[in-house]
KOLMARGU-238472 format. One record per residue (C-alpha): residue number from 1; x, y, z. Coordinates in steps of 0.02 Angstrom, whole numbers, plus 50000, padded with zeros to 5 digits. Each point is the difference from the previous one (the first is absolute). Example, Ala and Ser with C-alpha at 12.3 -4.5 7.8 and 13.67 -1.06 7.14 Angstrom:
REM residues 2
     k      c1      c2      c3
     1   50615   49775   50390
     2   50069   50172   49967
This chain:
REM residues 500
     k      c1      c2      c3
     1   53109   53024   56724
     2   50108   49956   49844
     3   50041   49825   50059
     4   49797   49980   50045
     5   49963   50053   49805
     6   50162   49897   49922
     7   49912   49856   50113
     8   49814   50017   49962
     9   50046   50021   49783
    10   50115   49873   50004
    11   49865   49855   50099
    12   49850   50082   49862
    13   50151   49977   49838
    14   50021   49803   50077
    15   49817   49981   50034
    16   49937   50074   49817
    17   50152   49873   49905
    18   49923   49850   50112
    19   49807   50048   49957
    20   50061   50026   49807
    21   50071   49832   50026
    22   49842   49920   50024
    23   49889   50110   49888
    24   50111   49941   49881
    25   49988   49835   50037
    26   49828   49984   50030
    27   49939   49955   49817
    28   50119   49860   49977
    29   49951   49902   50153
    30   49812   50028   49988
    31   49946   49847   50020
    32   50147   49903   50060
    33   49988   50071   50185
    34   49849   49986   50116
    35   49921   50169   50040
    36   50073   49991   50197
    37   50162   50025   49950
    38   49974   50123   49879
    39   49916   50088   50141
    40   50125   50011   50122
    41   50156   50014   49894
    42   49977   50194   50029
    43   50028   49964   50176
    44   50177   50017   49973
    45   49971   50142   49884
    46   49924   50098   50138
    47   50121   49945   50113
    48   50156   50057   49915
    49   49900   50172   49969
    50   50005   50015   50199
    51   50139   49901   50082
    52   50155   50107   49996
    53   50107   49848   50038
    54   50071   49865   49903
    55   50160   49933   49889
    56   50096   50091   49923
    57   50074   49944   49850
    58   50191   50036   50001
    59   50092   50085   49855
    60   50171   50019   49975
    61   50065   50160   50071
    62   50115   50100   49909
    63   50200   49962   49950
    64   50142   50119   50057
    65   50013   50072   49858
    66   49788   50064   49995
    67   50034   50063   50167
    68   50023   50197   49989
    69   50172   50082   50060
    70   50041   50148   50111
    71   50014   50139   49892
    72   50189   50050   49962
    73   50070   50148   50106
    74   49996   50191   49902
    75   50199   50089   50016
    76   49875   50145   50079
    77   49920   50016   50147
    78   49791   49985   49955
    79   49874   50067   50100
    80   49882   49881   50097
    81   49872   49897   49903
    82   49817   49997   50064
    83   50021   49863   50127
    84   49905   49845   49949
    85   49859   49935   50121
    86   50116   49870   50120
    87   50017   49935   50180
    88   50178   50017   50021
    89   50069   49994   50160
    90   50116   50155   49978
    91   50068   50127   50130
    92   49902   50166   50003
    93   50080   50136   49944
    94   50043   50157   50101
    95   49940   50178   49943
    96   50137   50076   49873
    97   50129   50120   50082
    98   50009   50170   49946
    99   50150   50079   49902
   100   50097   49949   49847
   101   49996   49824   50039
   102   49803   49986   49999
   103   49987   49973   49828
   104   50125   49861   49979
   105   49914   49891   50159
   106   49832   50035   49885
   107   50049   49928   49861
   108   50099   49857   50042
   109   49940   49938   50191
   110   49821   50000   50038
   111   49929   49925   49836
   112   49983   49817   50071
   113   49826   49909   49957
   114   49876   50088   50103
   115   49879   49868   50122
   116   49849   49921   49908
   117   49833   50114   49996
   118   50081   50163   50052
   119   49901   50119   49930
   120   50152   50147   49992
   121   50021   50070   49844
   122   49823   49947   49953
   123   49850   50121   49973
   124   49811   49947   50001
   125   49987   49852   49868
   126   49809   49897   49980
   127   50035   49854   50058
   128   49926   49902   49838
   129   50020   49805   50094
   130   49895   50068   50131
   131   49861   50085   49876
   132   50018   49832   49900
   133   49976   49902   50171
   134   49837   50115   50039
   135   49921   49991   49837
   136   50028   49796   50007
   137   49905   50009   50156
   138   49864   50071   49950
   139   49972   49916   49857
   140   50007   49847   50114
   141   49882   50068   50128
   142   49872   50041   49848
   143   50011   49840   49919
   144   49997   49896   50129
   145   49830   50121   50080
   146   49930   49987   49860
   147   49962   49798   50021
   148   49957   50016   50187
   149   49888   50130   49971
   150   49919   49921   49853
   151   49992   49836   50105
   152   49931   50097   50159
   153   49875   50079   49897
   154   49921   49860   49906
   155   49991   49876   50168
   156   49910   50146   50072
   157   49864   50005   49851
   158   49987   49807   50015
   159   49984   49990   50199
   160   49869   50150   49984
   161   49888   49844   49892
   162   50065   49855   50058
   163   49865   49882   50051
   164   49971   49800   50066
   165   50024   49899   49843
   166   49861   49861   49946
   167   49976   49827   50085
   168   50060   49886   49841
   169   50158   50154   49983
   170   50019   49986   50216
   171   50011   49789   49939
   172   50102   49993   49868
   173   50127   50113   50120
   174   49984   49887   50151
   175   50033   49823   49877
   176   50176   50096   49909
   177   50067   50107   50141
   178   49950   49880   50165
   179   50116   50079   50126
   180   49921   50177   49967
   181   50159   50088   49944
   182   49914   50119   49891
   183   49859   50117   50043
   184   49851   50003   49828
   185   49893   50158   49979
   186   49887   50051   49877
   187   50021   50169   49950
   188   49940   50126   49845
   189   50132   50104   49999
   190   50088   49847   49922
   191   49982   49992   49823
   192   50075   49816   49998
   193   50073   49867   50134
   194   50147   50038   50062
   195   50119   49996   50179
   196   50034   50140   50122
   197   50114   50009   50153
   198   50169   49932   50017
   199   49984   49948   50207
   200   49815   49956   49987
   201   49954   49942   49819
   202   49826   50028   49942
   203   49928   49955   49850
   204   49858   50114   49908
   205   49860   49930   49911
   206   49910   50129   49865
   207   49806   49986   50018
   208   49895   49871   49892
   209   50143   49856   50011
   210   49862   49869   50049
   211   50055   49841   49879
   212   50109   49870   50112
   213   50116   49966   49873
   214   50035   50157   49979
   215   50033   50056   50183
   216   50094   49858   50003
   217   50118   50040   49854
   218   50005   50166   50099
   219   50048   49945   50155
   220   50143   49873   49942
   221   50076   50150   49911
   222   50010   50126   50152
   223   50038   49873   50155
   224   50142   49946   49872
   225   50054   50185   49997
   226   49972   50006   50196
   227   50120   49811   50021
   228   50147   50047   49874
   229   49998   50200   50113
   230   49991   50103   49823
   231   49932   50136   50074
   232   50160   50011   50108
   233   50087   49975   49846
   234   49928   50141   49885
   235   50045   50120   50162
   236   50162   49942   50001
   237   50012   50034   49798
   238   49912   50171   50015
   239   50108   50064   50175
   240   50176   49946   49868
   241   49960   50081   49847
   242   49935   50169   50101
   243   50182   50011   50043
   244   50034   49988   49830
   245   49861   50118   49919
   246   50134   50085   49905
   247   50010   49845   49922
   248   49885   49972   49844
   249   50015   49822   49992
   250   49920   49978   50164
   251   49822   50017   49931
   252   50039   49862   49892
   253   50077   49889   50142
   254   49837   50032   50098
   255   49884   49952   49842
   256   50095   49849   49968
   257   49991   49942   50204
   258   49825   50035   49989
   259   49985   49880   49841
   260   50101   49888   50068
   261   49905   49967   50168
   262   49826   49978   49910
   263   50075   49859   49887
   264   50102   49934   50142
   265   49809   49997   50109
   266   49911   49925   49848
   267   50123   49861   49961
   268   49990   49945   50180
   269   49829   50021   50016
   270   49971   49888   49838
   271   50103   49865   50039
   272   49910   49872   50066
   273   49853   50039   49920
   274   49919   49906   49877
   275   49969   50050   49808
   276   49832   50041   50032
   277   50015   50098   50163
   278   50155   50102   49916
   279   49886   50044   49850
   280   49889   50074   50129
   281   50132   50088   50091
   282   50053   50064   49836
   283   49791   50074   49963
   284   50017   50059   50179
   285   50141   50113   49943
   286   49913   50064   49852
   287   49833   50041   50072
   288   50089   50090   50148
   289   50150   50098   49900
   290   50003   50158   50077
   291   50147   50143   49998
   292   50086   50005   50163
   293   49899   50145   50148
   294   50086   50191   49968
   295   50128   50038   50143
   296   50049   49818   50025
   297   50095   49967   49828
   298   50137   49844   50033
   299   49951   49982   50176
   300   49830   49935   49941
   301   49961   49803   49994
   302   49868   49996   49873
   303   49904   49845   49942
   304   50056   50056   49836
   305   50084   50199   49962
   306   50000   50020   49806
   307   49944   49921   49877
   308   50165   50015   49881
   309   50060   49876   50138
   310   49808   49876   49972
   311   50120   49922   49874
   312   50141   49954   50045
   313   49920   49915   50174
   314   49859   49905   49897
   315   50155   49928   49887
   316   50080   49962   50194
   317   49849   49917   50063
   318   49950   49908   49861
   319   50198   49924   49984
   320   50089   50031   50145
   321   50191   49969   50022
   322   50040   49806   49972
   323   50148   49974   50115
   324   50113   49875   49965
   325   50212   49971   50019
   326   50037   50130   49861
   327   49873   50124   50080
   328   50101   49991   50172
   329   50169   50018   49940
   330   49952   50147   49916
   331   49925   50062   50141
   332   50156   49962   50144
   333   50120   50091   49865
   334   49881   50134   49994
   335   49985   50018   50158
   336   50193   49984   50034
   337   50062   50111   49856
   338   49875   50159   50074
   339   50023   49963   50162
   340   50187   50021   49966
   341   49983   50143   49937
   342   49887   50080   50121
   343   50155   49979   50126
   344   50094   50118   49884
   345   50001   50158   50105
   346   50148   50104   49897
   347   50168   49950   49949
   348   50163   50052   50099
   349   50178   50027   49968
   350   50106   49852   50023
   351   50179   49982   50073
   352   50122   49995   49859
   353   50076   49803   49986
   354   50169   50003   50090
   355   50169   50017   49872
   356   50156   49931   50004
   357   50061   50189   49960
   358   50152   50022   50123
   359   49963   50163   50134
   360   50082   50155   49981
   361   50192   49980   50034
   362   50038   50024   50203
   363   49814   50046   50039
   364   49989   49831   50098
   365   50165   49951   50053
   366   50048   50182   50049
   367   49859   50096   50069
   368   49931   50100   50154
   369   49829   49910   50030
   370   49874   50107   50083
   371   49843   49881   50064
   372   49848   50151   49941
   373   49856   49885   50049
   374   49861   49888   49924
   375   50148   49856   49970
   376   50076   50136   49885
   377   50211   50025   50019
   378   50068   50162   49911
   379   50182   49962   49933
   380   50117   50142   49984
   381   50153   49953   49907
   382   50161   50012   50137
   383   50093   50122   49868
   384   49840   50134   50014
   385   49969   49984   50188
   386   50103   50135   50081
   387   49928   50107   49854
   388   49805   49985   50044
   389   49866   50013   50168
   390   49882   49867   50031
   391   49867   50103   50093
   392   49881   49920   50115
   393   49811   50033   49962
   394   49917   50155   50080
   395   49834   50016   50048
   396   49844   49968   49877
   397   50111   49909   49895
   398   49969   49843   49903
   399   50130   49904   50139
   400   50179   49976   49868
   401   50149   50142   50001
   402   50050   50134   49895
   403   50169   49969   49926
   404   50117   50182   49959
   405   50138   50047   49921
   406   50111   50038   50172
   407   50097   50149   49961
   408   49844   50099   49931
   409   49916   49968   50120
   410   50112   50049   50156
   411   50029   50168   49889
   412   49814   50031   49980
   413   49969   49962   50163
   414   50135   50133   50084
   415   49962   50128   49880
   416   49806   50010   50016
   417   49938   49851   50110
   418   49921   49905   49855
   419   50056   49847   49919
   420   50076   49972   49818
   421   50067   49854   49907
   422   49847   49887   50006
   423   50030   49849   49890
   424   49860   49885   50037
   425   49885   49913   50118
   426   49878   49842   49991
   427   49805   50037   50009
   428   49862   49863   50031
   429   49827   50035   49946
   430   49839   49873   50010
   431   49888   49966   49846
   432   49900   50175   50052
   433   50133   50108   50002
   434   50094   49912   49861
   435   49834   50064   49896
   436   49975   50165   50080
   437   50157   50070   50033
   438   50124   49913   49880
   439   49905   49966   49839
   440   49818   50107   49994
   441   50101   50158   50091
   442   50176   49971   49903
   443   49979   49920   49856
   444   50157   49909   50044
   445   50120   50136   49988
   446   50075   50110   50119
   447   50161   49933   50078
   448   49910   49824   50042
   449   50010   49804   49933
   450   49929   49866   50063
   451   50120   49860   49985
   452   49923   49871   50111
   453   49835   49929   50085
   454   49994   49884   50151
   455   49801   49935   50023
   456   49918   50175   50058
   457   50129   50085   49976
   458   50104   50102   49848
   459   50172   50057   50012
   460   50069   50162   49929
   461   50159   50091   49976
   462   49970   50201   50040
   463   50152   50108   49934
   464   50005   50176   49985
   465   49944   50109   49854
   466   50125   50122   49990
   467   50203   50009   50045
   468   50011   49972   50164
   469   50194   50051   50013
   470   50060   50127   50102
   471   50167   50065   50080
   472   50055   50145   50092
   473   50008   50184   49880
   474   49909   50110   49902
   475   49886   49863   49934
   476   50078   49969   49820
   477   50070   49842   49956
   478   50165   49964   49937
   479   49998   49846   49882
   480   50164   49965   50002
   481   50035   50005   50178
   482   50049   49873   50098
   483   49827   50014   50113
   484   49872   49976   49851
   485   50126   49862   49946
   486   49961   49916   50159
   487   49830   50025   49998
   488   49966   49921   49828
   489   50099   49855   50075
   490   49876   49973   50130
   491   49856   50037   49873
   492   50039   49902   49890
   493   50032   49836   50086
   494   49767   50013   50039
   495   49992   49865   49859
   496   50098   49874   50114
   497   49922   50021   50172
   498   49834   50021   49888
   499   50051   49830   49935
   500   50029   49895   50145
């Protein structure tokens, strides 16, 4: 659910800085752009508010020195830290013997990284990424109802009405729209022309439209709205922005589509008109302004919706868009520069440029290689190998081995069955859990850093969170003795392998 939510506000953040984009830019190229591509520049807008795929934009990932280090080992045996939310592949850990050595094979052997989503040592928690994920669907669900219900209700109320439109309106139909692509009705429940049905088109006269011109001004606005699939469109817009209802900028991205298509209809209605005809096309708009029917808001094609808008496409009609070789080049770059960024789907870490840093001293030449998988070699330095285990994976692990300290371990092990001395293993996670289970469930803490990522996948280091050395007594550790000696030896050569 987290990765879902990280997802779905990271397309609306992209979407919202693309739409501000052109909001922005809208007053400066007034003018200078035909109508049509103002139009369907929010294409891409709605697009990028949907598509969850894209580019990513790389950035440079973080030097050696960002990169956080194991923590340094305490002189005193700890007790375990709450194990961090990981998949490592570790060995399970046998119930604790009884008698004095219980409490020693407590402390130091079974506090390994426990498997990703076990719920032990959790109690009841609200799951908030699910509540978030419920109350974003039904916010959707309402949203989104509330158009088709508005839209179901009012075709209803105009089908109840509809009649057979006049002879000289059944003409003027038959001369624009020849191949009978649209249906034309007459209905009262229509308190101006406009378009219904996405798979059938229809277009709705009001009662007392008699005048020729008129109907034909009418019709020439609507079967343009039925060719260039608007109503299509404007489902398109309202299905995207339901998704994003949280979003308060949607309402204005839905205003300005709707603005956007009625200029785009009028300047292609207009344009091979003649002076005289568009200066009836333009009385055609006044005389018929009406407000858009209640329950269909965007998803309405009106002759005309409001009249704050009469303005703007009388000014459009009377001097539409002169194109010319300045007009286009504006147009391509705009065009390129939003359609480059609508591509833009997040940004992600990038490999760090190679350096002509020598490696570690011996790692390379004198090693024990260990092939763990996925094209990945573990080197263990030749001085350190008769000192450590390589442990094949066990079962529900993420596939790569544990490494141990070996002489804590094979003490552990014969004095209560459970293992000690963990020093590491490798753990792969996909974007999801990456999200979930590393960063949303962690906060990157907790014995785990990612160091590496391979396409899907990210690669992390697991260590224990607590001293995982152990020898055969009483449980108290001796500083100075030869046995913690060797142990810090081994410990503190993890920067090296870590390295390579």
């Amino acid at each position: 659910m987290t990765g879902f939510l990280l997802t779905l506000g990271r397309l609306s953040l992209l979407g919202s800085l693309l739409a501000a984009a052109l909001l922005l830019l809208r007053p400066l190229l007034r003018g200078r752009l035909s109508a049509a591509l103002g139009y369907y520049l929010w294409l891409p807008v709605l697009l990028r508010l949907c598509l969850p795929f894209g580019v990513r934009i790389p950035v440079p990932a973080p030097t050696a020195d960002q990169l956080s280090t194991p923590a340094p080992v305490s002189t005193a045996v700890q007790a375990p830290a709450a194990a961090p939310v990981l998949d490592p592949p570790m060995a399970e850990a046998a119930p604790a013997p009884e008698g004095p050595e219980a409490g020693t094979a407590s402390q130091t052997g079974n506090s390994e990284p426990s498997p990703a989503g076990s719920p032990a040592g959790r109690g009841p928690a609200l799951d908030l990424p699910l509540a978030l994920t419920i109350v974003w669907g039904l916010g959707t669900a309402a949203c989104l109802g509330r158009y088709i219900l508005g839209y179901r209700r009012f075709s209803r109320l105009v089908r109840q009405g509809e009649r057979e439109p006049s002879p000289a309106a059944r003409e003027v139909h038959r001369r624009l729209d020849p191949a009978e692509r649209t249906a034309l009705v007459v209905s009262p429940g229509a308190s101006g022309p406009l378009l219904l049905g996405v798979l059938r088109p229809t277009v709705v006269l009001p009662e007392g439209v008699e005048d020729p011109g008129r109907l034909e001004d009418i019709l020439r606005h609507e079967l343009t709205h039925a060719r260039r699939h608007d109503l299509l469109y404007k489902w398109f817009a309202a299905a995207v922005t339901s998704l994003h209802w949280f979003n308060p900028l949607m309402l204005l991205v839905r205003r300005e589509i709707s603005r956007a298509c009625e200029l785009a209809c009028d300047e292609a209605v207009v344009r091979d008109l003649d002076p005289a005809l568009r200066r009836r096309y333009g009385e055609t708009l006044l005389s018929l302004a009406v407000e858009p029917p209640r329950g269909l808001g965007v998803l309405a094609t009106t002759l005309c919706e409001e009249k704050e808008q009469l303005r703007e496409r009388l000014v459009g009609i009377v001097k539409p868009c002169k194109r010319g070789p300045a007009a286009a080049i504006l147009s391509a770059a705009l065009v390129l520069l939003l359609g480059s960024c609508a591509l833009v789907s997040g940004t992600e870490t990038a490999s760090p440029a190679p350096t002509d840093s020598p490696a570690p001293a011996g790692l390379l030449e004198e090693a024990e290689l260990y092939e763990i998988g996925d094209g990945l070699t573990l080197a263990i330095p030749a001085d350190l190998a008769e000192n450590v285990l390589v442990l094949e994976p066990g079962e529900g692990g993420s596939g790569f081995p544990s490494v141990y300290e070996k002489q804590s371990y094979i003490d552990s092990m014969a004095d209560s069955g459970g293992p000690a001395g963990f020093l590491f293993t490798i753990v792969r996670y996909d974007q999801v859990q990456y999200e979930q289970e590393f960063l949303a469930a962690n906060g990157g803490s907790g014995g785990l850093d990612f160091f590496a990522r391979d396409g899907e996948w990210y690669y992390g280091w697991a260590t224990a969170t607590d001293v995982q050395f152990y020898r055969h007594g009483d449980g108290t550790v001796d500083t100075q003795s030869q046995d913690w000696q060797e142990w810090e030896a081994v410990y503190g050569r993890m920067d090296d392998i870590r390295a390579d």
